[in-house]
N, C-alpha and C positions, 0 to 999 in steps of 0.2 A: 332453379336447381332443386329436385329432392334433397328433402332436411336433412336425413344420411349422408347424402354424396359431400351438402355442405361442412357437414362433421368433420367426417373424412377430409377433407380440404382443409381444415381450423387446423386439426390434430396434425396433417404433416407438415403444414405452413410452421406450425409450433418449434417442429420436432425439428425441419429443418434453419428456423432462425435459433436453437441450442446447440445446434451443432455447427452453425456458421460461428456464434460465439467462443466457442472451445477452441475454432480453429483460431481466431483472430486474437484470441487472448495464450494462445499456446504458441505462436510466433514473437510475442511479446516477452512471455515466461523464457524464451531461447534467445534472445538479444538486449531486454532491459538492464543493462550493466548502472551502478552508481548510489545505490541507495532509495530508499521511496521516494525524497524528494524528485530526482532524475525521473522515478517511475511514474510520478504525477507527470513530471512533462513527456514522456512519452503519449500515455493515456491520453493527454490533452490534444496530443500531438495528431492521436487515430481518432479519436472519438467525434472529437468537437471539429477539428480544423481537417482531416480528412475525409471521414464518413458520414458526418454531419448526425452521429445519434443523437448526438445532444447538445444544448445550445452554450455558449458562453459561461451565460449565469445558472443555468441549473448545473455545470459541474461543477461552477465553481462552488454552489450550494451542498454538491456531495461534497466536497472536499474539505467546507466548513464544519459538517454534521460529523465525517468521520475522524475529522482535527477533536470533536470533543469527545468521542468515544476511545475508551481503552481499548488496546491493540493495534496490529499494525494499518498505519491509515490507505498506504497505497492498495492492499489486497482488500479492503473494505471500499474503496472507492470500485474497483472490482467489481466483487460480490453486489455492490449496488447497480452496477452500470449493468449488468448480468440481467440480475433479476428484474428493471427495467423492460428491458430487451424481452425477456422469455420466461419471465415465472421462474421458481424454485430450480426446475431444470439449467434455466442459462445460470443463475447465481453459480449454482453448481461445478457448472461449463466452466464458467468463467475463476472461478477458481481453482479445477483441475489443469486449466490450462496455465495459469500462470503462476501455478504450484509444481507441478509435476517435474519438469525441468530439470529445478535448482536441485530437487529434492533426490529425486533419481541421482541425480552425480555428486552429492552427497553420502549418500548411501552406497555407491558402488565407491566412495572415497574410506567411507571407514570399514569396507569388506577388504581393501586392501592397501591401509597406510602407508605400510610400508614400501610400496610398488607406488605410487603417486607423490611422490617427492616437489619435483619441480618440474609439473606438465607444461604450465604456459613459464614463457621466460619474464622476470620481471618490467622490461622496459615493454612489453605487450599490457602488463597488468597496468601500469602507467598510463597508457594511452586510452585503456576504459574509463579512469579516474577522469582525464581532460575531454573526452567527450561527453560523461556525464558535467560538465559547466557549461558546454554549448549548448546542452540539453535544458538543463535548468535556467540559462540565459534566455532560452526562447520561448518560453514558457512563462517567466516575468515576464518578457516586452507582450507578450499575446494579449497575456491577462492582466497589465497595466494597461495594454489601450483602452480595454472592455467595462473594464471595470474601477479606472482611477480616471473617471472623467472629468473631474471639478478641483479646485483648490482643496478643498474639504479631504476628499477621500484619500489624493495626493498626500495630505500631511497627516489622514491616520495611517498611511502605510509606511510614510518614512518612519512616523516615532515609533509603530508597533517593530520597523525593522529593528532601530535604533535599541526599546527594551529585552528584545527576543537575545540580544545579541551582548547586553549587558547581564540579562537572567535567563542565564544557559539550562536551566531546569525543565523539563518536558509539565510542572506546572506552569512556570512563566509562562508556556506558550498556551497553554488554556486560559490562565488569566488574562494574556494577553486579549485575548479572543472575546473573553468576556466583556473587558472595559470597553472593547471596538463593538461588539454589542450595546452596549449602555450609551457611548458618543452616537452612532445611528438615530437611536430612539430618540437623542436631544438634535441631532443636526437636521437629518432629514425626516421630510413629508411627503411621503410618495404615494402617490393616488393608482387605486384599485384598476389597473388596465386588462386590455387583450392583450398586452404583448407576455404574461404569463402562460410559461409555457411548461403547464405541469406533466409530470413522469408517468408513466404507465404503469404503475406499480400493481403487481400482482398477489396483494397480501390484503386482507380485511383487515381492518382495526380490532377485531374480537381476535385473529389468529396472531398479529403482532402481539398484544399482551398477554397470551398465552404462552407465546417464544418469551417475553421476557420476565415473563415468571419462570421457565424453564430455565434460564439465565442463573436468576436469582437463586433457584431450588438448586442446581448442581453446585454453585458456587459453595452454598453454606451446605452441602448435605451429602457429596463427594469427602470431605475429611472426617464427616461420620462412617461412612459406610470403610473407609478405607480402614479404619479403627477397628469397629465390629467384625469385617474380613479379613483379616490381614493378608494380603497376596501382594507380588510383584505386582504384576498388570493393573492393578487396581489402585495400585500408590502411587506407577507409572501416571494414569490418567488425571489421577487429582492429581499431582503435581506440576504435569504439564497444562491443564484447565487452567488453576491461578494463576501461573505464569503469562498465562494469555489474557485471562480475565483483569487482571489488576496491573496492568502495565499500561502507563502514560509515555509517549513520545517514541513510537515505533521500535522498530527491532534491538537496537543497540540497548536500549535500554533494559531488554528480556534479558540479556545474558548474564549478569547478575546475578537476575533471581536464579536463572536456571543454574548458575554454580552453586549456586549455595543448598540446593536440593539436588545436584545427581554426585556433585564431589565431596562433602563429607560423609552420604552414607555408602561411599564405596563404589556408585554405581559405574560411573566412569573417574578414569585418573585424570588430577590436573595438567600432565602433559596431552593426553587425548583430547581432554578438554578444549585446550588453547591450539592444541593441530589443527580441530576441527572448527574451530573459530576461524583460521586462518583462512582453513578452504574455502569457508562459507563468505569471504569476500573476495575469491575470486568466481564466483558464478552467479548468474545473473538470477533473477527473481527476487522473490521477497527474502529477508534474512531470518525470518522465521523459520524457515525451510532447514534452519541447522538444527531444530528440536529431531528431524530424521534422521541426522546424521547421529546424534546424543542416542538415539534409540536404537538404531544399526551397532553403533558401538560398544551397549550392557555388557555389565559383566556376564552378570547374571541372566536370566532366560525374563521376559520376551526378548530376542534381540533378531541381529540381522534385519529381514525385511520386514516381518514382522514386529520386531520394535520400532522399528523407523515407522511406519503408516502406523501405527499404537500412538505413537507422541507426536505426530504429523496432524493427526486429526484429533488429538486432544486440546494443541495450541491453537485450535483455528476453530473447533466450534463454539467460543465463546463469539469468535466474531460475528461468525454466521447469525447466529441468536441477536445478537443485537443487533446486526445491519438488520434483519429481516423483520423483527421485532420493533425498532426505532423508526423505519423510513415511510409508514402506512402514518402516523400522527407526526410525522416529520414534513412528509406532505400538504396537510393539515394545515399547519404553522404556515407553512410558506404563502398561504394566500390572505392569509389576515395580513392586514395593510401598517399592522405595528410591525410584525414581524418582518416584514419586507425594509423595513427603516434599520431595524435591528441584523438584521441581515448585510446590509447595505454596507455597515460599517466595520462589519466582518468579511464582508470577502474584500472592501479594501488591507483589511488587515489581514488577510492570507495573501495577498501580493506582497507587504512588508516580511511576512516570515518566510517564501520563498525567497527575497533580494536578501536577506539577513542569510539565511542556506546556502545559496549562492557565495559569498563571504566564505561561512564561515559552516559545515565543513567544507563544500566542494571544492570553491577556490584554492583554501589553505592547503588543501591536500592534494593538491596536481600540478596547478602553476608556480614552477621553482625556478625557470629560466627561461630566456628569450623564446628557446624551440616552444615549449610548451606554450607559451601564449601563440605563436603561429597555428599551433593544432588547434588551439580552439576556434582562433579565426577563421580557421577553413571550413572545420565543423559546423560552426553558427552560419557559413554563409551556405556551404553543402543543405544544413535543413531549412534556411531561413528562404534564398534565393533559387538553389539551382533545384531544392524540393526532391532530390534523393533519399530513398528510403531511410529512418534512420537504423535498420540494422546495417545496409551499405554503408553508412560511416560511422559506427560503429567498429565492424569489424577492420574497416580503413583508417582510423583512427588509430587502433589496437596496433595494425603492422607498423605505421608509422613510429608510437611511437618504441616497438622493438626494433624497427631500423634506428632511429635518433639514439636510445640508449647505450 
C-alpha cells in the first residue's frame, strides 16, 4: 500500500475507533443510574466482560490508580479507558459521552424549576437505587474471582472491607489502599511474565509531566489571576477547578465544597442549591455533572447554558490533567515486579471497598423490604445469567419498582 493511502487508513481507523467510543460511552452516560460505585460496575460490565477492551487486571489497575487521584473516580476510569482506546480524541469521546447526558437534563432542569417538579414518580426513582445493588453485586463476584484467588488476598479484602466501613472518610479509603499496598510488598512475590498486558496509551512521559505541571500551575495560579482580574467567569472557573481538584472520594463529597463557594457569595440560593442536588440524583452519569446545573442557575451572568458548560468544564479538567498526565508513569510502575506485588494487594483491597459499597451506601439505601430484595434478585440473575443488556434492566427494574410502590 502507498505511505499516503496507509496514512489515510491510520487517521480514519483513529477517527472511527473515537467515535465508536463516544458512542459506546454516551449509551452508558443515558442508563448508568446508582452512584460511581454502580458506574464502575457497569464499565466493567462493557469493557472487560463484554467487549473484551480490557483485561481483568489492568481495569482493575485503572480503578486503583483513579481510587488514588482526586476527583471523581468513575469518569476518570473513563477518560482512561478512552484514551487507551484512541489518544486524546477517545479520552475526550469518552467523556462527552458519559458527561453530556446527566449534564444536558440538568441544565434544562434549572432553565425551568419550576415546570420539573416530580417528573419521574418516586417508587421509579427506587427501583434505580435497587438495580444499582445488582450492579454492584456483580461486579464484586467478577472481580473477587479474578482477583481474590488465595487466602491472602481473601483476607486483605475482607479487612479493607471491614476498615472502609468503620472509617467512612474518603481518606480511610486512600489509606486504606495504601496499607493494601505495603501488605503486597510484604505478602507477595510475583515474577516478571507475559501474561502482562499493558495499555496502549497514547501520551509520552515528557507530555504527561507537562499535563501535570499544568495541573499544578492552574491550581495555585487561578486564585491569583482571579484576584488581579476580578470578573464572574473567572472566579466562576477557579472555584469550580478546586472543587474538582482537591476532592477525595467522588462526587458526593464536591457538594460541600461547592456550597460553601456559590451560597455565601450569593451565587445561587440555598433552596436552588438543595433542588438541584436533588435532581442530580435522579439522573444517571457522574454527579459531577451538577457543577452545570450550579452554573445554568447564576444569578448573575455567565448563566444558562453558558454557565453550565463554564463550570462543567472547569470541574472536570482537573481530572483530565491528571488521568492524562499520571497514566504514561502509571504504566511504567505497573511492570516493575515490586510494583505488581504492590499492586496485588490493592486490587484485593478494591474488591473489599466495593463489598463495603455494596453495604453501605447501596444496600442501605434500596433494600427496606421483602419486594425490594426480589428486584435485586431478578436483576443480579437478569445481568448475571440470562445476560440482558443492563440498560434493559435497568429501565425494568425502574417500572417495577413504580409498580411495587
Amino acid at each position: 500500500m502507498h505511505p499516503i493511502s496507509l496514512e489515510a487508513a491510520k487517521s480514519k481507523s483513529f477517527s472511527d475507533s473515537a467515535w465508536t467510543v463516544f458512542l459506546v460511552f454516551l449509551r452508558l452516560g443515558l442508563t448508568s443510574f446508582g452512584g460511581p460505585i454502580a458506574h464502575l460496575g457497569y464499565f466493567r460490565n462493557e469493557f472487560v466482560t463484554r467487549r473484551r477492551w480490557l483485561s481483568e487486571r489492568s481495569y482493575a489497575d485503572l480503578v486503583a490508580l483513579c481510587q488514588f487521584l482526586p476527583g471523581p473516580a468513575s469518569s476518570q476510569v473513563g477518560m482512561a479507558i478512552g484514551l487507551s482506546r484512541a489518544g486524546f480524541a477517545g479520552a475526550l469521546g469518552a467523556w462527552a459521552g458519559f458527561t453530556l447526558p446527566s449534564a444536558v437534563a440538568l441544565m434544562l432542569f434549572a432553565s425551568g424549576l419550576s415546570a420539573w417538579g416530580d417528573v419521574l414518580p418516586a417508587g421509579f426513582l427506587h427501583g434505580l437505587k435497587v438495580v444499582a445493588v445488582a450492579v454492584v453485586a456483580q461486579a464484586v463476584w467478577g472481580m473477587a474471582r479474578s482477583l481474590c484467588t488465595d487466602t491472602a488476598r481473601i483476607s486483605i479484602a475482607a479487612i479493607a472491607a471491614c476498615m472502609v466501613l468503620l472509617w467512612t472518610t474518603a481518606w480511610g479509603q486512600v489509606t486504606v489502599l495504601g496499607a493494601a499496598a505495603v501488605l503486597g510488598l510484604i505478602l507477595f512475590k510475583p515474577v516478571q511474565d507475559s501474561a502482562h498486558e499493558p495499555l496502549p496509551i497514547a501520551v509520552r512521559r515528557r507530555v504527561g509531566a507537562l499535563l501535570l505541571v499544568l495541573f499544578f500551575g492552574l491550581l495555585l495560579g487561578l486564585p491569583l489571576l482571579a484576584q488581579a482580574w476580578p470578573g464572574q467567569t473567572l472566579a466562576l472557573v477557579d472555584a469550580f477547578y478546586r472543587a474538582g481538584a482537591l476532592v477525595f472520594g467522588g462526587g458526593h463529597v464536591v457538594l460541600p465544597l461547592l456550597q460553601a463557594e456559590v451560597v455565601p457569595h450569593g451565587w445561587v440560593s440555598n433552596d436552588t442549591f438543595l433542588a438541584g442536588y436533588g435532581a442530580a440524583q435522579a439522573v444517571p452519569g457522574p454527579l459531577f455533572t451538577y457543577a452545570a446545573f450550579l452554573g445554568a442557575a447564576m444569578n448573575p451572568s455567565p448563566n444558562g447554558w453558558i454557565g453550565g458548560l463554564v463550570c462543567l468544564l472547569a470541574i472536570f479538567l482537573p481530572s483530565f490533567l491528571l488521568v492524562a498526565g499520571a497514566l504514561p508513569f502509571w504504566e511504567q510502575l505497573r511492570r516493575n515486579v515490586r510494583t505488581q506485588a504492590a499492586l496485588a494487594g490493592v486490587n484485593a483491597a478494591v474488591v473489599g471497598l466495593l463489598l463495603a459499597a455494596l453495604y453501605q451506601p447501596v444496600w442501605l439505601s434500596a433494600v427496606f423490604k421483602p419486594q425490594d430484595f426480589g428486584l435485586v434478585v431478578l436483576a443480579f440473575v437478569a445481568l448475571m445469567h440470562w445476560k440482558l443488556p443492563p440498560w434493559l434492566v435497568v429501565l425494568g427494574t425502574g417500572l417495577a419498582g413504580w409498580l411495587l410502590g
